[in-house]
C-alpha positions in Angstrom: -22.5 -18.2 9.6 -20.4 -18.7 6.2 -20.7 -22.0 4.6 -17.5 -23.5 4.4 -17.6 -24.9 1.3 -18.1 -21.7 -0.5 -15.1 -20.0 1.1 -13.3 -19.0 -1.9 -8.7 -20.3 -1.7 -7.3 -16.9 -0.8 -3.6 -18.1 -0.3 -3.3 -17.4 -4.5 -4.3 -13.6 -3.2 -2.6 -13.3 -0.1 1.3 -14.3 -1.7 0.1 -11.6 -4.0 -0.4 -9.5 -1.5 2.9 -9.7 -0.2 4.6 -9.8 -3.2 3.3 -6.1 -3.7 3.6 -5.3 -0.7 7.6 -5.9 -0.4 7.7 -4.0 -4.2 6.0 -1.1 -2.8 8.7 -0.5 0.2 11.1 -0.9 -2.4 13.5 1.8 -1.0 13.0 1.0 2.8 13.1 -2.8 1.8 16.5 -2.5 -0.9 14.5 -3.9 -3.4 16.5 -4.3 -6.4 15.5 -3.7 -10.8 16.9 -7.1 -10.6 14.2 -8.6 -7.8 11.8 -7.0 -9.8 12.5 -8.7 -12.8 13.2 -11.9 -11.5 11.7 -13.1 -8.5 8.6 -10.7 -8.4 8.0 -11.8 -12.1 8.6 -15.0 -11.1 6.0 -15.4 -8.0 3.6 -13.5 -10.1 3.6 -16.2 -13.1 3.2 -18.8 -11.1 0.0 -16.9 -9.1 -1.6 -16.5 -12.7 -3.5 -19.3 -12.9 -6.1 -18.6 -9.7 -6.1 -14.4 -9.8 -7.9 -12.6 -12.9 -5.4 -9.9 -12.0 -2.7 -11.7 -13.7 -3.3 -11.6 -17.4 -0.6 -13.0 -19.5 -0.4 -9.4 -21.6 -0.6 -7.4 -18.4 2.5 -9.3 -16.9 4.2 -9.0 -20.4 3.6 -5.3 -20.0 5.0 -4.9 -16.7 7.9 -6.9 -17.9 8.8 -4.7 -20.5 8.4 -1.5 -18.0 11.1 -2.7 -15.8 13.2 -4.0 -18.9 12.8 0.2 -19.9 14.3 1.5 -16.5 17.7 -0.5 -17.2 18.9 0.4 -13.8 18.2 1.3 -9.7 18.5 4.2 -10.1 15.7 4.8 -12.4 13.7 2.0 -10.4 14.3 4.2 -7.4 13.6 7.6 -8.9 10.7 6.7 -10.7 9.0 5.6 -7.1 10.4 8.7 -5.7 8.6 10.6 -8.3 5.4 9.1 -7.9 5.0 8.6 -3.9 8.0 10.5 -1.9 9.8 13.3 -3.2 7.9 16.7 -2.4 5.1 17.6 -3.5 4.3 13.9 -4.5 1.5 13.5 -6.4 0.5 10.1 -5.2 1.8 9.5 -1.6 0.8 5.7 -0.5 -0.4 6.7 2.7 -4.5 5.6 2.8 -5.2 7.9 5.1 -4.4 11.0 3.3 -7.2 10.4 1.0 -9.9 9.2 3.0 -9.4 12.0 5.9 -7.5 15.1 4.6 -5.6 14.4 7.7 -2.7 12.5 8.7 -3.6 9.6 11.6 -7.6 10.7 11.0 -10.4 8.5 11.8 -9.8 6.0 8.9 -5.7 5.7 9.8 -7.7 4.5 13.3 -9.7 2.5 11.7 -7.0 0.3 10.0 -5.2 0.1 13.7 -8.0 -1.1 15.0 -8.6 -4.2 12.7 -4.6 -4.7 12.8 -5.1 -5.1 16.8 -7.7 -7.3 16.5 -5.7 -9.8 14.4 -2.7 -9.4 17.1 -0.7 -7.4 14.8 1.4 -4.0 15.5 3.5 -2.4 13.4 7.2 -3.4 13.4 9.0 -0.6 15.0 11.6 -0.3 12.2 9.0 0.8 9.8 9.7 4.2 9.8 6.5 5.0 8.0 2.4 6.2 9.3 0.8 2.3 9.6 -1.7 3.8 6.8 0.8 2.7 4.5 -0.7 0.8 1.6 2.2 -1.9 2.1 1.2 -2.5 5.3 -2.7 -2.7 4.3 -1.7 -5.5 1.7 0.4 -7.2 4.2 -2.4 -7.5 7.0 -4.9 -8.5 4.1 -2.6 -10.9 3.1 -2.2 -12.4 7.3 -5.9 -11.9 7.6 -6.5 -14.4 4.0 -4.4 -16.5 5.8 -5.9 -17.3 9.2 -9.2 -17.7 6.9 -7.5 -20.4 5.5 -6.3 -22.2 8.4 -10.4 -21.8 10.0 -11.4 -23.3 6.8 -8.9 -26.2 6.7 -9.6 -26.9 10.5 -13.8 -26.6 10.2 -13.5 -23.4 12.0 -16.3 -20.4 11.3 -14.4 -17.9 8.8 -17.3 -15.3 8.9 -15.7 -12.8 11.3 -12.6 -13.3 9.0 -13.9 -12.6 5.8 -16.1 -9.8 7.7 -13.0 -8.0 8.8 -11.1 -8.1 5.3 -14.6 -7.0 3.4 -15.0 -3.7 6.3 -11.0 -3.0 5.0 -11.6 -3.7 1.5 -15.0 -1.8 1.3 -14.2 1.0 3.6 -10.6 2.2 3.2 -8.3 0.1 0.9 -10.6 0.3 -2.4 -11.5 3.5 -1.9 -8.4 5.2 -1.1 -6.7 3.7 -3.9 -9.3 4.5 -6.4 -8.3 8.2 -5.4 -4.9 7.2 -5.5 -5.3 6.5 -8.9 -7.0 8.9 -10.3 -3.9 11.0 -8.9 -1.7 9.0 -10.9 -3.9 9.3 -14.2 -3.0 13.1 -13.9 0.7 12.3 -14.6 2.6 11.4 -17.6 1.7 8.1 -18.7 4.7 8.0 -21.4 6.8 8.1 -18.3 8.8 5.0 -18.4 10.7 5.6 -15.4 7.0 5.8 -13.2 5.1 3.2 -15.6 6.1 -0.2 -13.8 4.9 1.3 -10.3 1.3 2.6 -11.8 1.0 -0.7 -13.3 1.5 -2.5 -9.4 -1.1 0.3 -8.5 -3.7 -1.4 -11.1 -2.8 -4.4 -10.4 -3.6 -4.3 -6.9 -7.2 -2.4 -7.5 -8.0 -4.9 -10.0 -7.3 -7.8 -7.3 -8.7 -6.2 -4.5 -12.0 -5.2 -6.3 -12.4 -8.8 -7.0 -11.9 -10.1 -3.5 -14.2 -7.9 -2.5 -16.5 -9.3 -4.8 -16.1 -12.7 -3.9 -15.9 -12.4 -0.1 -19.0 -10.3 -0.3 -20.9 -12.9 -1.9 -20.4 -15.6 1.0 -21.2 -13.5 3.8 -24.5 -14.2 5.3 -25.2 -10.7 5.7 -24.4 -7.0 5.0 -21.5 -6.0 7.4 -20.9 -2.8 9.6 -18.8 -0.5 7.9 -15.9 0.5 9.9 -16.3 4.1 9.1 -18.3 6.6 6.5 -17.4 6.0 2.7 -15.5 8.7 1.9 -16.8 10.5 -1.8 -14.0 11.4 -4.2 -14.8 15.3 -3.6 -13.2 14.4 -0.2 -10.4 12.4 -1.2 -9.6 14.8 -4.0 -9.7 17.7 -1.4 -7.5 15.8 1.1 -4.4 15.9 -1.6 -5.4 20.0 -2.6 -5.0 20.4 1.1 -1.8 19.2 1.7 -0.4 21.2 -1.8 -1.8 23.8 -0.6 -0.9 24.5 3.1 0.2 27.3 4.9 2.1 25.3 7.6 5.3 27.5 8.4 8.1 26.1 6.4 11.4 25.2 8.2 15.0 25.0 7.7 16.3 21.4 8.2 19.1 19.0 8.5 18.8 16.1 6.1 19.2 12.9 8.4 20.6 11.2 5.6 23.4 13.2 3.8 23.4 16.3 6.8 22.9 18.8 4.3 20.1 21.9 5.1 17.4 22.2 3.0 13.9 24.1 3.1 10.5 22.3 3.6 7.5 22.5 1.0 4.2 23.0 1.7 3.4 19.2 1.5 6.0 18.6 3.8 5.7 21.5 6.1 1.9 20.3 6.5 2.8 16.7 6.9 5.2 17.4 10.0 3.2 20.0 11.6 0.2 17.0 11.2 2.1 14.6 12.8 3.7 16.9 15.6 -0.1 17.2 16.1 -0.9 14.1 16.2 2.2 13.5 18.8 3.5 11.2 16.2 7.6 11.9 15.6 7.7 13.9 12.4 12.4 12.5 12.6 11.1 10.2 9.6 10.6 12.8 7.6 13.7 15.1 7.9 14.9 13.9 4.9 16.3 16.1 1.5 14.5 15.4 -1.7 17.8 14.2 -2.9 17.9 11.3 -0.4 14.5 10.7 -0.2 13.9 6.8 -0.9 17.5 5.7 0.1 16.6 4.6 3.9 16.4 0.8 4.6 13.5 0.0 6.5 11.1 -3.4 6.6 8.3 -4.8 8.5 7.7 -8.1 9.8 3.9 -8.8 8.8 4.1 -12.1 6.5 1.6 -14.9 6.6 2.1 -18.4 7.9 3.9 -20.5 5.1 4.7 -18.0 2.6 7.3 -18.9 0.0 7.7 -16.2 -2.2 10.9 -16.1 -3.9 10.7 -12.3 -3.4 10.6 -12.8 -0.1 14.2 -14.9 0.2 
């Protein structure tokens, strides 16, 4: 049983959470150069105070990326570059790092703990629920009915238990390989810095909370699935660059121009015909890639994140 008075305040973490979270659907969500700089920046000041994340000098940085892009456009390219457009080199689907397959054990994983805390995905999110915004976004809801146990007396332990198995298990370790993916590109980049910075960020955050939550848990916790090594999560991303999935001639869904598959995207659609998951999603020309409006509808309870509005 967790001693309530040493449950740590994780609202400071969970608006954080969300704050990335809506940044990092930034084409889906029509997130603006303008949101960035202004209400993102914004919410993230005024979260500085309770999150070591949130140096003063790194948020300066980040403010001087986006100042650098000087447009959408670039916003939007520079995420296309990093996570979308064929062969990415840093998709944000968890799963692909962890498994070397697309809806694998640890994509089940992550269903299972969303389930458990009465959360699906919103149908409009046109993405694999593996998606690191969505992982931020149930962390964030999961924070936040800690918070409510704690303010009503209530025991918090299977709370905190749940968010350590995630933290531990998938989101820390999949975005450590995640990151070391992004070290590989350019880091003079300006049009691709702002978004590896959110990427650090986040680590940064979530290493601590794991920290912390660890540290009032009574005892050791079952792990929701094998920790993956890095050999593995390296060889998950070779995989995909390297498939032999037969490629295929398709009809962009956005612009209705043909275009030929890649071998990352050829081995993504033949995954998820495999997995009897509809591959429509992704019918999508590198040109267009990014440009679909899409949201989900996982928020916590009393979130007032000017991002958000």
């Amino acid at each position: 049983m967790t001693d309530q008075s040493t449950c740590p305040d994780l609202l400071p973490a969970a608006e954080l959470y969300l704050c990335l979270a809506r940044a990092l659907l930034a084409p889906r969500a029509g997130v603006t150069l303008d949101e960035l700089k202004g209400p993102l920046l914004e919410d993230l000041h005024s979260l500085a105070d309770g999150l070591p994340a949130l140096q003063v000098e790194r948020l300066d940085k980040l403010a001087q990326a986006l100042d650098d892009l000087l447009n959408d456009e670039r916003l939007i390219l520079g995420y296309s570059r990093l996570f979308l457009t064929p062969p990415a080199p840093a998709p944000l689907n968890l799963g692909a790092y962890l498994d070397g397959a697309l809806m694998g054990q640890s994509t089940q994983s992550m269903l299972a703990l969303y389930r458990r805390h009465g959360l699906e995905r919103d149908p409009a999110f046109h993405d694999l629920p593996d998606h690191l915004s969505l992982n931020l976004q149930w962390l964030a809801w999961v924070y936040s009915e800690a918070m409510e146990a704690r303010d009503a007396g209530e025991e918090t332990t299977p709370l905190i238990s749940d968010a350590v198995t995630m933290l531990r298990d998938i989101t820390l370790p999949a975005l450590a390989a995640l990151r070391g993916k992004l070290a590989q590109t350019n880091p003079e980049d300006t049009l691709t810095r702002p978004w590896r910075q959110l990427i650090d960020l986040a680590y940064d955050q979530l290493k601590y909370d794991l920290s912390r939550l660890k540290s009032v848990l009574p005892a050791p916790t079952p792990r929701a699935s094998q920790e993956p090594s890095r050999a593995s999560a390296r060889d998950a991303i070779t995989t995909f660059e390297a498939s032999e999935a037969p490629r295929e001639t398709l009809t962009c869904r956005a612009c209705g121009e043909a275009f030929e598959s890649d071998p990352v995207l050829a081995e993504m659609r033949q995954r998820l015909a495999t997995a009897g998951v509809s591959a429509e999603h992704m019918t999508v020309c590198p040109r267009c890639q990014g440009r679909s409006a899409a949201s989900t509808s996982l928020r916590p309870p009393g979130a007032g994140l000017k991002a958000w509005q």
